[in-house]
Gaussian input, Z-matrix of N, CA and C with variables (Angstrom, degrees):
# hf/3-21g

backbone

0 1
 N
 C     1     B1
 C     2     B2     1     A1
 N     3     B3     2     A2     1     D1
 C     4     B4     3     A3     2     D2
 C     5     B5     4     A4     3     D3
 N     6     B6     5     A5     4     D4
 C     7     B7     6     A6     5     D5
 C     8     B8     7     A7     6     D6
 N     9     B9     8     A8     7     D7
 C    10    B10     9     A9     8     D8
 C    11    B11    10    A10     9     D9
 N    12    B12    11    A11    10    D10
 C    13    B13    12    A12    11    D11
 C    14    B14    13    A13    12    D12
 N    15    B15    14    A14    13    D13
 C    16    B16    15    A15    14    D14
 C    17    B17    16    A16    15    D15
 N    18    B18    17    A17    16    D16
 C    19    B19    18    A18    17    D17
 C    20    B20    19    A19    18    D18
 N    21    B21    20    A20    19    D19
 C    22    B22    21    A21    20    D20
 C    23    B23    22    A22    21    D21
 N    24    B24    23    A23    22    D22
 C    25    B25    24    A24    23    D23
 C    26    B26    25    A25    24    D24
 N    27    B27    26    A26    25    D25
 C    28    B28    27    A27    26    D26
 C    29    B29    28    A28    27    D27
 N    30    B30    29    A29    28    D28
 C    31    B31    30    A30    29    D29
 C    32    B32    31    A31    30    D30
 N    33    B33    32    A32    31    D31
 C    34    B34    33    A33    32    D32
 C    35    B35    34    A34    33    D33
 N    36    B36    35    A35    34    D34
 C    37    B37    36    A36    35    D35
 C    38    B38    37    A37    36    D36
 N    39    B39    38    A38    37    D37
 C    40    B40    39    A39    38    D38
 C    41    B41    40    A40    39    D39
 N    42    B42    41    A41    40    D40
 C    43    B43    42    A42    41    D41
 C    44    B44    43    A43    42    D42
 N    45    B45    44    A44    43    D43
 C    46    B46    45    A45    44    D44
 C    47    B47    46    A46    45    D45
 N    48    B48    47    A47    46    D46
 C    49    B49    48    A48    47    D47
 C    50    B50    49    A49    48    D48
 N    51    B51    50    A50    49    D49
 C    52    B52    51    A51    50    D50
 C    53    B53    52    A52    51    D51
 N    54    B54    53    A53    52    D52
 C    55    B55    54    A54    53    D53
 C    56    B56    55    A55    54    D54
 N    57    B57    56    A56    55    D55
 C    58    B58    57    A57    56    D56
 C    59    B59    58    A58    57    D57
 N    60    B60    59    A59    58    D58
 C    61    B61    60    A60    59    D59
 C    62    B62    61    A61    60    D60
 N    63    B63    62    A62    61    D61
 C    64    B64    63    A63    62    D62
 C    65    B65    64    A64    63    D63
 N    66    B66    65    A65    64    D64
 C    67    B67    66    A66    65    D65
 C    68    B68    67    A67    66    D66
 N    69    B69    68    A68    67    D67
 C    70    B70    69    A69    68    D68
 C    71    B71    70    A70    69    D69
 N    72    B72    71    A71    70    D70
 C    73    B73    72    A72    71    D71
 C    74    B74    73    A73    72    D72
 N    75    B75    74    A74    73    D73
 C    76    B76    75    A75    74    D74
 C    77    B77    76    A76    75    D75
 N    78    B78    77    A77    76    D76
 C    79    B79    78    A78    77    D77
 C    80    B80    79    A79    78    D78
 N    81    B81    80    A80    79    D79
 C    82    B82    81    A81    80    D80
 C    83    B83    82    A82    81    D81
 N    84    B84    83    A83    82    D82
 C    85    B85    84    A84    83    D83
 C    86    B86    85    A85    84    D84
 N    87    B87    86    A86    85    D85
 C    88    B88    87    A87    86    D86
 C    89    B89    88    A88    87    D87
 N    90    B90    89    A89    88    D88
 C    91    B91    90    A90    89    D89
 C    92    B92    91    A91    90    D90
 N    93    B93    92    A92    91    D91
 C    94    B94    93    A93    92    D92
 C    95    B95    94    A94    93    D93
 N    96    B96    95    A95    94    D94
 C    97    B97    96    A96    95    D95
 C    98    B98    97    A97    96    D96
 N    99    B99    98    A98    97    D97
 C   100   B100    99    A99    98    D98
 C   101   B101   100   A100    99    D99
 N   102   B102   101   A101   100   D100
 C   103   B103   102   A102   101   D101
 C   104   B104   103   A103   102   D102
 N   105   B105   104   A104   103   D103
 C   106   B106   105   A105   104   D104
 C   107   B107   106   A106   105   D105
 N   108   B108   107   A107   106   D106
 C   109   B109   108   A108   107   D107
 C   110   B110   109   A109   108   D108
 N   111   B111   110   A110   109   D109
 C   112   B112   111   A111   110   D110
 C   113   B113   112   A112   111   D111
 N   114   B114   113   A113   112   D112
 C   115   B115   114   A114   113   D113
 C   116   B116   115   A115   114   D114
 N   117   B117   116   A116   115   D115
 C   118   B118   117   A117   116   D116
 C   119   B119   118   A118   117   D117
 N   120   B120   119   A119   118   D118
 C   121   B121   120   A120   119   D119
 C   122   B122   121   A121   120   D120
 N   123   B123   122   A122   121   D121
 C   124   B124   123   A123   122   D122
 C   125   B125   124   A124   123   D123
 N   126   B126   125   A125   124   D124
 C   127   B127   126   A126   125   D125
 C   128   B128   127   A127   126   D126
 N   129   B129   128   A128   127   D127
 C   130   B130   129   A129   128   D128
 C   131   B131   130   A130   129   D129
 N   132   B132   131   A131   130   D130
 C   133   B133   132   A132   131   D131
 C   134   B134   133   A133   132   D132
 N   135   B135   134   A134   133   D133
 C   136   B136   135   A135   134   D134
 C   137   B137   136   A136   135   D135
 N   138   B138   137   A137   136   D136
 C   139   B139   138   A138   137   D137
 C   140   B140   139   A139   138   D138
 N   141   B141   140   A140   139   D139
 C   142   B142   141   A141   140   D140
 C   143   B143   142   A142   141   D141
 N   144   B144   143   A143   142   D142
 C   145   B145   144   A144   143   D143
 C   146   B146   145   A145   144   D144
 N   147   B147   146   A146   145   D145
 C   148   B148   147   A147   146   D146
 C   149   B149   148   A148   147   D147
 N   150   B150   149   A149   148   D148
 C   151   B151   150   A150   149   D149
 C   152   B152   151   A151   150   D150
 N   153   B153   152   A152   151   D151
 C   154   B154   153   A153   152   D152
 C   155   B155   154   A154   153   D153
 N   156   B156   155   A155   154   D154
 C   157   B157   156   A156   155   D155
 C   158   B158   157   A157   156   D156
 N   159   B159   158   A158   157   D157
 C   160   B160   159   A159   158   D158
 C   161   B161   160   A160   159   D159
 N   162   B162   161   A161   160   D160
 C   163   B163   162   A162   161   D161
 C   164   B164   163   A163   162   D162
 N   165   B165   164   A164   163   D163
 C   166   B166   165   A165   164   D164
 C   167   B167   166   A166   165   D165
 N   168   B168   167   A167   166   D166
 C   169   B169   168   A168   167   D167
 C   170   B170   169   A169   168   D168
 N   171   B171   170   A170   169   D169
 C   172   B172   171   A171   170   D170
 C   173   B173   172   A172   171   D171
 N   174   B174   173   A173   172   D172
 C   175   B175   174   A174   173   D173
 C   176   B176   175   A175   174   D174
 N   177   B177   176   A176   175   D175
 C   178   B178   177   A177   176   D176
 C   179   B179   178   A178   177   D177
 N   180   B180   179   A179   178   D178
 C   181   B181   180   A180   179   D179
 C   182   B182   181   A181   180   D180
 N   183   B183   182   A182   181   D181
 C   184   B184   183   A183   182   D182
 C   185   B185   184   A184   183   D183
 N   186   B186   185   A185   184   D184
 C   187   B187   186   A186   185   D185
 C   188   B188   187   A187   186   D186
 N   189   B189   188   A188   187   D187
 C   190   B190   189   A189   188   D188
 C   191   B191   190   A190   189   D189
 N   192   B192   191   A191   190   D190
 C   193   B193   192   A192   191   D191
 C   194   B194   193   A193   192   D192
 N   195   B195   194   A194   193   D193
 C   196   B196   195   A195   194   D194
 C   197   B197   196   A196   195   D195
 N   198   B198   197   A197   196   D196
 C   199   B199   198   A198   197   D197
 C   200   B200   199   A199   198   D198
 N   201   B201   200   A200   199   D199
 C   202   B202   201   A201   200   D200
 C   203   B203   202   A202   201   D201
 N   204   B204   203   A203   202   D202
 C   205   B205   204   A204   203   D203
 C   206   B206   205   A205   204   D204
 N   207   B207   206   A206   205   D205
 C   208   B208   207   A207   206   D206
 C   209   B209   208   A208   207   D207
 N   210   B210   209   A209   208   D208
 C   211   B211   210   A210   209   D209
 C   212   B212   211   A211   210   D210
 N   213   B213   212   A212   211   D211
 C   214   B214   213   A213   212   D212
 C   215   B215   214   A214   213   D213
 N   216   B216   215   A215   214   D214
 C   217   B217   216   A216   215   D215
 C   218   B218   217   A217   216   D216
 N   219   B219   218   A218   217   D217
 C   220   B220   219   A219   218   D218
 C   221   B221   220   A220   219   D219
 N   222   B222   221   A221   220   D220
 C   223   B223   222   A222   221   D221
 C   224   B224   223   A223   222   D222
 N   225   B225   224   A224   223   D223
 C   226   B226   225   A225   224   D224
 C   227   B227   226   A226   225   D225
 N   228   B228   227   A227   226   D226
 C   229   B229   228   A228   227   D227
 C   230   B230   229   A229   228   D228
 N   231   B231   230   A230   229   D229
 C   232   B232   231   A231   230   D230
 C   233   B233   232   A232   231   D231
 N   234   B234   233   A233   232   D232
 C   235   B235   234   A234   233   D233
 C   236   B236   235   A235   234   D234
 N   237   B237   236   A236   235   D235
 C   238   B238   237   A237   236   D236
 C   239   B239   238   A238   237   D237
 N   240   B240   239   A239   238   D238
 C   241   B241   240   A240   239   D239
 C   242   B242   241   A241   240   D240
 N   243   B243   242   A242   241   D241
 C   244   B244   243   A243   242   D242
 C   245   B245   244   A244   243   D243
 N   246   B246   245   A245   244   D244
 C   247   B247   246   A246   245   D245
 C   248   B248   247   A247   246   D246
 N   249   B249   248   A248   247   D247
 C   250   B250   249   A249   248   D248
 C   251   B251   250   A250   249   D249
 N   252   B252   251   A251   250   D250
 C   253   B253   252   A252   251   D251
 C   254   B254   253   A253   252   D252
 N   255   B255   254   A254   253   D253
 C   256   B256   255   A255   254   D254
 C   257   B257   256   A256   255   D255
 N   258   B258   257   A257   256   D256
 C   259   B259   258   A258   257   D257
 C   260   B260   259   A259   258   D258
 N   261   B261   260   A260   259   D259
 C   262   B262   261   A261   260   D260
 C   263   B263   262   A262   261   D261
 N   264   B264   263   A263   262   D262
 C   265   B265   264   A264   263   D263
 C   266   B266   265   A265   264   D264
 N   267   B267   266   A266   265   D265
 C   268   B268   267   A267   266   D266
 C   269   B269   268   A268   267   D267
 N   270   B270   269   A269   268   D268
 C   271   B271   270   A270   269   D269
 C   272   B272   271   A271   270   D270
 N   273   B273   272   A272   271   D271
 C   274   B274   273   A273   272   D272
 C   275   B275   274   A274   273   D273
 N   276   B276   275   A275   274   D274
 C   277   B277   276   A276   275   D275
 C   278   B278   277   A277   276   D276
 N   279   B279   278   A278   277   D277
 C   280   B280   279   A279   278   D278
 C   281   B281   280   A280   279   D279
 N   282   B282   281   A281   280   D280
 C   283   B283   282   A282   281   D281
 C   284   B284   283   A283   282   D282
 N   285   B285   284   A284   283   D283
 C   286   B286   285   A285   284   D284
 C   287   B287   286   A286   285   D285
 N   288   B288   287   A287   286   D286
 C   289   B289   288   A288   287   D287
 C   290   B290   289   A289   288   D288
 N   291   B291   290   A290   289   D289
 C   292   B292   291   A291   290   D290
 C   293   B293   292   A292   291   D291
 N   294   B294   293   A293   292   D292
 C   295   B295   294   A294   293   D293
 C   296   B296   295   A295   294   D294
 N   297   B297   296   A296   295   D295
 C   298   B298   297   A297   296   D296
 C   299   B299   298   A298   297   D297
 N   300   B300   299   A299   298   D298
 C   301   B301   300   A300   299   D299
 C   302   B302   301   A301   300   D300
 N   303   B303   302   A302   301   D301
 C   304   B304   303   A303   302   D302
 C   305   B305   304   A304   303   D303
 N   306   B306   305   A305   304   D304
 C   307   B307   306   A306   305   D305
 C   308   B308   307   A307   306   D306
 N   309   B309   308   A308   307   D307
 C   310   B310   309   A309   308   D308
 C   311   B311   310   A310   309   D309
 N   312   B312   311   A311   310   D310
 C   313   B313   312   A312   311   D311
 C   314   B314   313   A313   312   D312
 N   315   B315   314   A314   313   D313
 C   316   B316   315   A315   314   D314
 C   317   B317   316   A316   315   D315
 N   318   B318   317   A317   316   D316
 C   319   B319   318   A318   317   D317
 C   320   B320   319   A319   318   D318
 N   321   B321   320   A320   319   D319
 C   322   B322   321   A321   320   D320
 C   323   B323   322   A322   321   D321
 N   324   B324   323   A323   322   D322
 C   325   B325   324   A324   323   D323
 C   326   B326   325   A325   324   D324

   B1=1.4459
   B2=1.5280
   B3=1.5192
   B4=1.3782
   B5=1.8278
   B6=1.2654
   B7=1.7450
   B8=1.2726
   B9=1.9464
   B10=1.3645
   B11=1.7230
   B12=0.9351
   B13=1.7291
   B14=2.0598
   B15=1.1785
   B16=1.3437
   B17=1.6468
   B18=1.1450
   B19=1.4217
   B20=1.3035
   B21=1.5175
   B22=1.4255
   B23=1.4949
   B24=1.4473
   B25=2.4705
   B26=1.0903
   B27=1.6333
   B28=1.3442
   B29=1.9015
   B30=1.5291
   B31=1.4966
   B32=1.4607
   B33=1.1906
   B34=1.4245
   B35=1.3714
   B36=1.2208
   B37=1.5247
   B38=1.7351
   B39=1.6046
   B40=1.6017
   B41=1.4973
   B42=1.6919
   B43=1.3189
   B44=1.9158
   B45=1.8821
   B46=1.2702
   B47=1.6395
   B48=1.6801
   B49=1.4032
   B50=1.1399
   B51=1.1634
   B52=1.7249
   B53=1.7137
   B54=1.2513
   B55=1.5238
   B56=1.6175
   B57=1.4376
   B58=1.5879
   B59=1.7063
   B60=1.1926
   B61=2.4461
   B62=1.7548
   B63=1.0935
   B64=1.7126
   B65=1.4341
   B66=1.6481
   B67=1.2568
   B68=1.0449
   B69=1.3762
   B70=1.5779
   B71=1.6124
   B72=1.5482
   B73=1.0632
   B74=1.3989
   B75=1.6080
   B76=1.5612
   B77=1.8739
   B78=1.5438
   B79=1.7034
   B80=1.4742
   B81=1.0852
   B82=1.5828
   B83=1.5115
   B84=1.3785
   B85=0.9080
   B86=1.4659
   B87=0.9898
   B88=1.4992
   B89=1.0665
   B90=1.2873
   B91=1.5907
   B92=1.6662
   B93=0.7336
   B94=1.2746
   B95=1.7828
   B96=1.2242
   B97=1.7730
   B98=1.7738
   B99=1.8431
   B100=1.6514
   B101=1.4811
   B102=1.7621
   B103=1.0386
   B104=2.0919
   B105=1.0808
   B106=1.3114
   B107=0.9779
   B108=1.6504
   B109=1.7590
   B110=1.7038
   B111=1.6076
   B112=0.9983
   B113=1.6297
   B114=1.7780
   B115=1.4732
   B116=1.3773
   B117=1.5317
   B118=1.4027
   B119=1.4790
   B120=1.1490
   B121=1.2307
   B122=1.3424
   B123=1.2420
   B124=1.8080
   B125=1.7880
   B126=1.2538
   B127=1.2111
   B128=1.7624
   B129=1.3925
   B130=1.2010
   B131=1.3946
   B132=1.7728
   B133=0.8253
   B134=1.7834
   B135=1.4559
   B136=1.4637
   B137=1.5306
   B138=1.9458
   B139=1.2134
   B140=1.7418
   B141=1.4201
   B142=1.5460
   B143=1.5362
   B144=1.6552
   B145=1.6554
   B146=1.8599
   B147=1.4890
   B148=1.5292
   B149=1.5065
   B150=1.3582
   B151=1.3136
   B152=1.9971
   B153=1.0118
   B154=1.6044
   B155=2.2216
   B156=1.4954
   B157=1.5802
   B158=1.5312
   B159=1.2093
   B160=1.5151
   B161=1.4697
   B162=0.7849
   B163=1.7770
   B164=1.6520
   B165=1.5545
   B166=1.5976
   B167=1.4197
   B168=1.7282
   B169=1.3270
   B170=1.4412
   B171=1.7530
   B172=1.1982
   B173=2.0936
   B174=1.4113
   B175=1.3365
   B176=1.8195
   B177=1.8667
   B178=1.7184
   B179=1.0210
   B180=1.6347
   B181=1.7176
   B182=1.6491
   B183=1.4411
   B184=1.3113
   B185=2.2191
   B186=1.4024
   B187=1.8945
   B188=1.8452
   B189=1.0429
   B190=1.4107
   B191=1.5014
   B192=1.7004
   B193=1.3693
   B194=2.1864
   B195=0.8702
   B196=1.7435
   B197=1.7210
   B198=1.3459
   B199=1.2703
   B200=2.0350
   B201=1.5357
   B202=1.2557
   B203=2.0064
   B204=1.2996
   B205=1.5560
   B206=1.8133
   B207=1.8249
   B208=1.6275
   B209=1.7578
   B210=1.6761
   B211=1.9721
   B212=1.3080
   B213=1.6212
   B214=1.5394
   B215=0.9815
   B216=1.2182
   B217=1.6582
   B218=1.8764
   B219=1.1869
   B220=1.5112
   B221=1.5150
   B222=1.2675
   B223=1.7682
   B224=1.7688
   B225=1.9514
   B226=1.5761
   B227=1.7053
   B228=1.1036
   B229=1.3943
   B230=1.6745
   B231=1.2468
   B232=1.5980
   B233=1.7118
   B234=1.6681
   B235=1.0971
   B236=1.8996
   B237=1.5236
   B238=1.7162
   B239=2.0271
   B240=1.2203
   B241=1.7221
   B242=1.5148
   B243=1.3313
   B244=1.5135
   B245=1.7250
   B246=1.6847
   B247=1.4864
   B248=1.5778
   B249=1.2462
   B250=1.7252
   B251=1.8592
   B252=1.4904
   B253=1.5835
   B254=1.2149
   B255=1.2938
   B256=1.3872
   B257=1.3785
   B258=1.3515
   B259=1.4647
   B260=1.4699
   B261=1.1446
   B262=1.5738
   B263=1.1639
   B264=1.3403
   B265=1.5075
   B266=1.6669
   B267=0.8415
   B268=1.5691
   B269=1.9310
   B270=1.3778
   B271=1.8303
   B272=1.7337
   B273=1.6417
   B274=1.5118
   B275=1.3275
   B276=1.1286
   B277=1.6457
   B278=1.4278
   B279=1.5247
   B280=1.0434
   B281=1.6339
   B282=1.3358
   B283=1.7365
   B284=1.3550
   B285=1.0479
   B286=2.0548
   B287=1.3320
   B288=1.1149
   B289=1.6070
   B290=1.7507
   B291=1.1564
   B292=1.7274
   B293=1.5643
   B294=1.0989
   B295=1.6359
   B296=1.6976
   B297=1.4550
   B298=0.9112
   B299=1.7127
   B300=1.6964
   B301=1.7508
   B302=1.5364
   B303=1.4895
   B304=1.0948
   B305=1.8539
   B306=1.6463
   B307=1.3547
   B308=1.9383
   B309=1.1317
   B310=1.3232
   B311=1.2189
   B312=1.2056
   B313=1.7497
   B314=0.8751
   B315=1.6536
   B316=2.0934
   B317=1.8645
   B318=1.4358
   B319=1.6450
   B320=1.4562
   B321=1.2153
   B322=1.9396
   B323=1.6088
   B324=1.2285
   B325=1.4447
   B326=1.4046
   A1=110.25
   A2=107.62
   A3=87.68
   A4=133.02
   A5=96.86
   A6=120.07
   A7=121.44
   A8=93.34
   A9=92.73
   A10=112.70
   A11=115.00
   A12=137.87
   A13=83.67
   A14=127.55
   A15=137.76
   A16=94.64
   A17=121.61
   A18=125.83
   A19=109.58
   A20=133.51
   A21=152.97
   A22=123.04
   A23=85.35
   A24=101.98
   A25=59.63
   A26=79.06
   A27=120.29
   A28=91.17
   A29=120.17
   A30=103.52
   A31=126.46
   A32=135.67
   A33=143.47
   A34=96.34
   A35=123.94
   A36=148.24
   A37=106.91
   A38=103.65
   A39=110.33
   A40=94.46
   A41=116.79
   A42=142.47
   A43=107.56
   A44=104.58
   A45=109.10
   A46=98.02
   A47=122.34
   A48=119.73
   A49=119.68
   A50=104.27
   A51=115.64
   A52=128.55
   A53=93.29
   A54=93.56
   A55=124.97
   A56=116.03
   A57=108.83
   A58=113.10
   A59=79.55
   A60=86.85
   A61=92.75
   A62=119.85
   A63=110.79
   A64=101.58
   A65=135.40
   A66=110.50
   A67=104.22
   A68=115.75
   A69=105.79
   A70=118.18
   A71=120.50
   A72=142.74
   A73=122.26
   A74=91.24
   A75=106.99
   A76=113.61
   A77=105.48
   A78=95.81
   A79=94.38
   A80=146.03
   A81=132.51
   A82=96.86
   A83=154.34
   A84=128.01
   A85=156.66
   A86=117.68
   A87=143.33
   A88=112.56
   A89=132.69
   A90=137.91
   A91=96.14
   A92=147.59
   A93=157.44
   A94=104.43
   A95=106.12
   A96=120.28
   A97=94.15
   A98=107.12
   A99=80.55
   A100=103.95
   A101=121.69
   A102=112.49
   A103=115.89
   A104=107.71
   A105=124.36
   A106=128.62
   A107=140.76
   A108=123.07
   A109=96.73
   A110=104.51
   A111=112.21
   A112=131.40
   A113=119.44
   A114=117.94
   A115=93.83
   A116=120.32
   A117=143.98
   A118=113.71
   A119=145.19
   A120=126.48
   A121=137.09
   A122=99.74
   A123=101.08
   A124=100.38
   A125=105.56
   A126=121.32
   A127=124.62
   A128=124.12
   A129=111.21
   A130=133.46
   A131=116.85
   A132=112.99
   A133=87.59
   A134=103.38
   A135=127.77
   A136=107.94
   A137=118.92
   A138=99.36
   A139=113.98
   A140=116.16
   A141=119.19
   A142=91.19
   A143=98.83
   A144=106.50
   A145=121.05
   A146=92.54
   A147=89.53
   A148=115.47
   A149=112.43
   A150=118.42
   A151=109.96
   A152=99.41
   A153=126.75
   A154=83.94
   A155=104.02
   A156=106.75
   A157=109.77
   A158=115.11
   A159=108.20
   A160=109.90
   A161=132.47
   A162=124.01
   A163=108.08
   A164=117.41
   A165=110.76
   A166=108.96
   A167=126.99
   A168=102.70
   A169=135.36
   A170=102.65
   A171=84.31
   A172=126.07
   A173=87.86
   A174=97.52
   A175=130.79
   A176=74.82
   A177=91.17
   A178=109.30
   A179=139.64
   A180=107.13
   A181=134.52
   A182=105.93
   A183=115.45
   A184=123.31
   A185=67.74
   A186=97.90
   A187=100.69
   A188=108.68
   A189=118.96
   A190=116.85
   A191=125.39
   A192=126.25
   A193=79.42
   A194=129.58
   A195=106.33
   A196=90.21
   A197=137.40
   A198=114.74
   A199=119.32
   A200=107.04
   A201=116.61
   A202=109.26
   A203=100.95
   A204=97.51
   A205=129.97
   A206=84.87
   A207=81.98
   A208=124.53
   A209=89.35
   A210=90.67
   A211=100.45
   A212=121.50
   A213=110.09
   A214=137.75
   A215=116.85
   A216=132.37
   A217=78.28
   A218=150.14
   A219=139.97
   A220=91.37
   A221=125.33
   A222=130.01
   A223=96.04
   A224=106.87
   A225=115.13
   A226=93.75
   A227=124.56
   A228=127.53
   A229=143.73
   A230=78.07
   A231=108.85
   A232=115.02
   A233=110.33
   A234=108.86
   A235=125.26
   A236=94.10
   A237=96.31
   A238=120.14
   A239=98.28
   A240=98.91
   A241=104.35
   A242=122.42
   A243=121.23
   A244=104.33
   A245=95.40
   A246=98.65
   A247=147.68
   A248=110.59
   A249=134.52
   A250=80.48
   A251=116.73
   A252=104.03
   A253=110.47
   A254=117.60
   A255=119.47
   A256=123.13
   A257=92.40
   A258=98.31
   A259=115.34
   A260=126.55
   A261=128.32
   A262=126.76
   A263=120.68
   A264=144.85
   A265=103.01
   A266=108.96
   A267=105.26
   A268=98.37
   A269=101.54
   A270=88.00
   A271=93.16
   A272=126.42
   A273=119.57
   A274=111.38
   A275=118.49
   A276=126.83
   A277=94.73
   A278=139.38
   A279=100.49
   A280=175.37
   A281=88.23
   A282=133.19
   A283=103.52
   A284=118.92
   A285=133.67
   A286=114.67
   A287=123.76
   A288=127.44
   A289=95.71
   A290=110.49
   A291=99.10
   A292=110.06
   A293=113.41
   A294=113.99
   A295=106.31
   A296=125.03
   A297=116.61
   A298=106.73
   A299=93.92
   A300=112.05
   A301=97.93
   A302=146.98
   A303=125.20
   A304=134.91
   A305=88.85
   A306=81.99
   A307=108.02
   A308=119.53
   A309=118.89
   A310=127.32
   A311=107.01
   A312=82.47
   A313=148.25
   A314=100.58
   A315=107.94
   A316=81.18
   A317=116.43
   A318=118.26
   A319=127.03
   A320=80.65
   A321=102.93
   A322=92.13
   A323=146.59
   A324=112.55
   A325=91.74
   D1=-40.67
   D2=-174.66
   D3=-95.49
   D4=12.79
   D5=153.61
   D6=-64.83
   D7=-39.61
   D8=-167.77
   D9=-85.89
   D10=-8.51
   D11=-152.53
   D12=-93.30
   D13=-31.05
   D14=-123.05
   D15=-87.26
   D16=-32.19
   D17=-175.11
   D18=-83.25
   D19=-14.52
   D20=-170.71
   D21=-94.59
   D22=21.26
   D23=-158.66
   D24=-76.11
   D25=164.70
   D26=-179.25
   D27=-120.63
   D28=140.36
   D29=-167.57
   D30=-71.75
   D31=144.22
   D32=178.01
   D33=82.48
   D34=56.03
   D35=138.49
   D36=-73.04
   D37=118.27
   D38=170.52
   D39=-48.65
   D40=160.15
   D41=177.43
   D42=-60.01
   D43=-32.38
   D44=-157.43
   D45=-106.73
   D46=18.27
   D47=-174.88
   D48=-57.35
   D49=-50.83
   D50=173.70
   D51=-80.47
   D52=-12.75
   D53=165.88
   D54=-30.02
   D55=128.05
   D56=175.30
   D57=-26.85
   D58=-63.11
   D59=-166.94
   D60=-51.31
   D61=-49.05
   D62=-166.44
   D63=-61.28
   D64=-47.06
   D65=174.37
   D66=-54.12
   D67=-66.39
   D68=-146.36
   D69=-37.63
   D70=-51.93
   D71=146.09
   D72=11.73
   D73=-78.53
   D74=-177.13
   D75=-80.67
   D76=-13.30
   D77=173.59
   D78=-97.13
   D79=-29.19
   D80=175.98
   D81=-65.09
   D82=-40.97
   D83=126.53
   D84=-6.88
   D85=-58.00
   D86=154.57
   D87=-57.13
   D88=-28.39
   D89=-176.13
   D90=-105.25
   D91=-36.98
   D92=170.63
   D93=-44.27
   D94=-61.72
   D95=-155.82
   D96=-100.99
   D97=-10.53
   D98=171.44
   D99=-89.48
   D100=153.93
   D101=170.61
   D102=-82.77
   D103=163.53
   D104=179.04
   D105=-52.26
   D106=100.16
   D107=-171.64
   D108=-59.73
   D109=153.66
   D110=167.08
   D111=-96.85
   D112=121.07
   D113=-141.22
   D114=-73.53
   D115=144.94
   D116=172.47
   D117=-71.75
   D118=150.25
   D119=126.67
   D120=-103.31
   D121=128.04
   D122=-161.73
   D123=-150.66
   D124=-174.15
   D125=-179.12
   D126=-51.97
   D127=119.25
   D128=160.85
   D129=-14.79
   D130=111.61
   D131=132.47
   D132=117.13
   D133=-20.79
   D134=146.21
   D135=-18.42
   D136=114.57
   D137=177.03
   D138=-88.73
   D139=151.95
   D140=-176.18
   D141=-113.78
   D142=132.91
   D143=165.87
   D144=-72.37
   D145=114.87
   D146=179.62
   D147=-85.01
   D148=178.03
   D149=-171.64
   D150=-51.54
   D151=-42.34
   D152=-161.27
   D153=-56.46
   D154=-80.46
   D155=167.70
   D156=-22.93
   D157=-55.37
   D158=-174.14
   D159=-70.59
   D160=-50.42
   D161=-174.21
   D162=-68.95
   D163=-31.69
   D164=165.18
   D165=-59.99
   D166=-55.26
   D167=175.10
   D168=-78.57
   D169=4.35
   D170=166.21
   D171=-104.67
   D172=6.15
   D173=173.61
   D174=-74.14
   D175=-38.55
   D176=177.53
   D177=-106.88
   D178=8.79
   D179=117.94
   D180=-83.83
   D181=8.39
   D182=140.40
   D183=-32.94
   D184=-78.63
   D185=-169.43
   D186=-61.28
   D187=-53.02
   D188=157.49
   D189=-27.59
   D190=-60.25
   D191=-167.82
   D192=-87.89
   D193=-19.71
   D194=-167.44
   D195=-99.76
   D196=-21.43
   D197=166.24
   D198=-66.91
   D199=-41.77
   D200=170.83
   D201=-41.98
   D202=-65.35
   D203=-175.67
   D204=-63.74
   D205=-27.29
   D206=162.82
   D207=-70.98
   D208=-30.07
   D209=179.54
   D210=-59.68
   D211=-44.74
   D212=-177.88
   D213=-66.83
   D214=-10.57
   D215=-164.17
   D216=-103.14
   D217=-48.40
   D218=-146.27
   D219=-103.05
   D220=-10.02
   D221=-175.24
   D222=-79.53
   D223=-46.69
   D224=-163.56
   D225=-76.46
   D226=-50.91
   D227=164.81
   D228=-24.63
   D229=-50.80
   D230=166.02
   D231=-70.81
   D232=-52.57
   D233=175.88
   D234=-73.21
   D235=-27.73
   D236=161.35
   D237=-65.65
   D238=-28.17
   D239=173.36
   D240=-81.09
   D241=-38.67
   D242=179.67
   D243=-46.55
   D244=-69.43
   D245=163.72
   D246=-20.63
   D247=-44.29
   D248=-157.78
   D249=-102.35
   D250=-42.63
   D251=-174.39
   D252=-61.90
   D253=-28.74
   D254=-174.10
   D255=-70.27
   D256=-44.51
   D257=-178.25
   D258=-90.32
   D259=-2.47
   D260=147.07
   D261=-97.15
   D262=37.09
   D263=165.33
   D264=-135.61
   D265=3.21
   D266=169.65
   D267=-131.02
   D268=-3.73
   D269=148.74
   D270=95.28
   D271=-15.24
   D272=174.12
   D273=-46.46
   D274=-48.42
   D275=-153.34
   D276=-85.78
   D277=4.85
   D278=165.70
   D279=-13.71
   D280=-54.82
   D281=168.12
   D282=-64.94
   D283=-33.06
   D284=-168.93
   D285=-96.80
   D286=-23.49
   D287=-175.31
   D288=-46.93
   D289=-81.16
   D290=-171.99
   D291=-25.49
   D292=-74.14
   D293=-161.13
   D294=-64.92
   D295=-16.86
   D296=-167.18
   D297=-79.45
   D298=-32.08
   D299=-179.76
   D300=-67.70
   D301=-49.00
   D302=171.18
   D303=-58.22
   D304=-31.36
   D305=177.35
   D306=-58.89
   D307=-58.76
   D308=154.02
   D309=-8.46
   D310=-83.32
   D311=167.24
   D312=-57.12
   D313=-7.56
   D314=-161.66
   D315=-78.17
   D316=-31.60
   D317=171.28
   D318=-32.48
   D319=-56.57
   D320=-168.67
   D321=-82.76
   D322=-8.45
   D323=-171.90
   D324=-110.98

């Protein structure tokens, strides 16, 4: 898993994140701090949510609420550059072009 996980860093990940022992680590962990579904009794064959189900849904509505805030934060972003284009095509920003061209690059590098 954690080879396979390995192309999916997220950046300024230590060198040793994915190391076998660090997963393992962090899901004996994870299994540790999730609490226990509590077993039903019901009909054969009846599926019961195991621990494992619970930490997937609660991870990926994790990732779920951190994909939402990044769209919002790159949605408000987007609309402040829409903005600044506008108004340096209608000639406001004059005075700003220099600093506006550095902030730019500090982007790109």
């Amino acid at each position: 898993v954690s080879r396979a996980i390995k192309p999916f860093a997220e950046p300024g990940r230590p060198p040793d994140w994915f190391s076998q022992k660090h997963c393992a680590s962090q899901y004996s962990e994870l299994l540790e701090t999730t609490e226990t579904p509590k077993r039903k009794r019901g009909e054969k064959g009846e599926v019961v949510e195991t621990v494992e189900d619970v930490i997937v849904r609660k991870l990926t509505a994790e990732r779920v609420e951190e994909l939402k805030k990044i769209i919002k934060e790159t949605q408000e972003k987007y609309r402040q550059l829409k903005k600044d284009a506008e108004l340096i095509q209608a000639g406001h920003m004059d005075s700003r072009l220099e600093e506006l061209c550095n902030e730019i690059m500090m982007w790109v590098i």
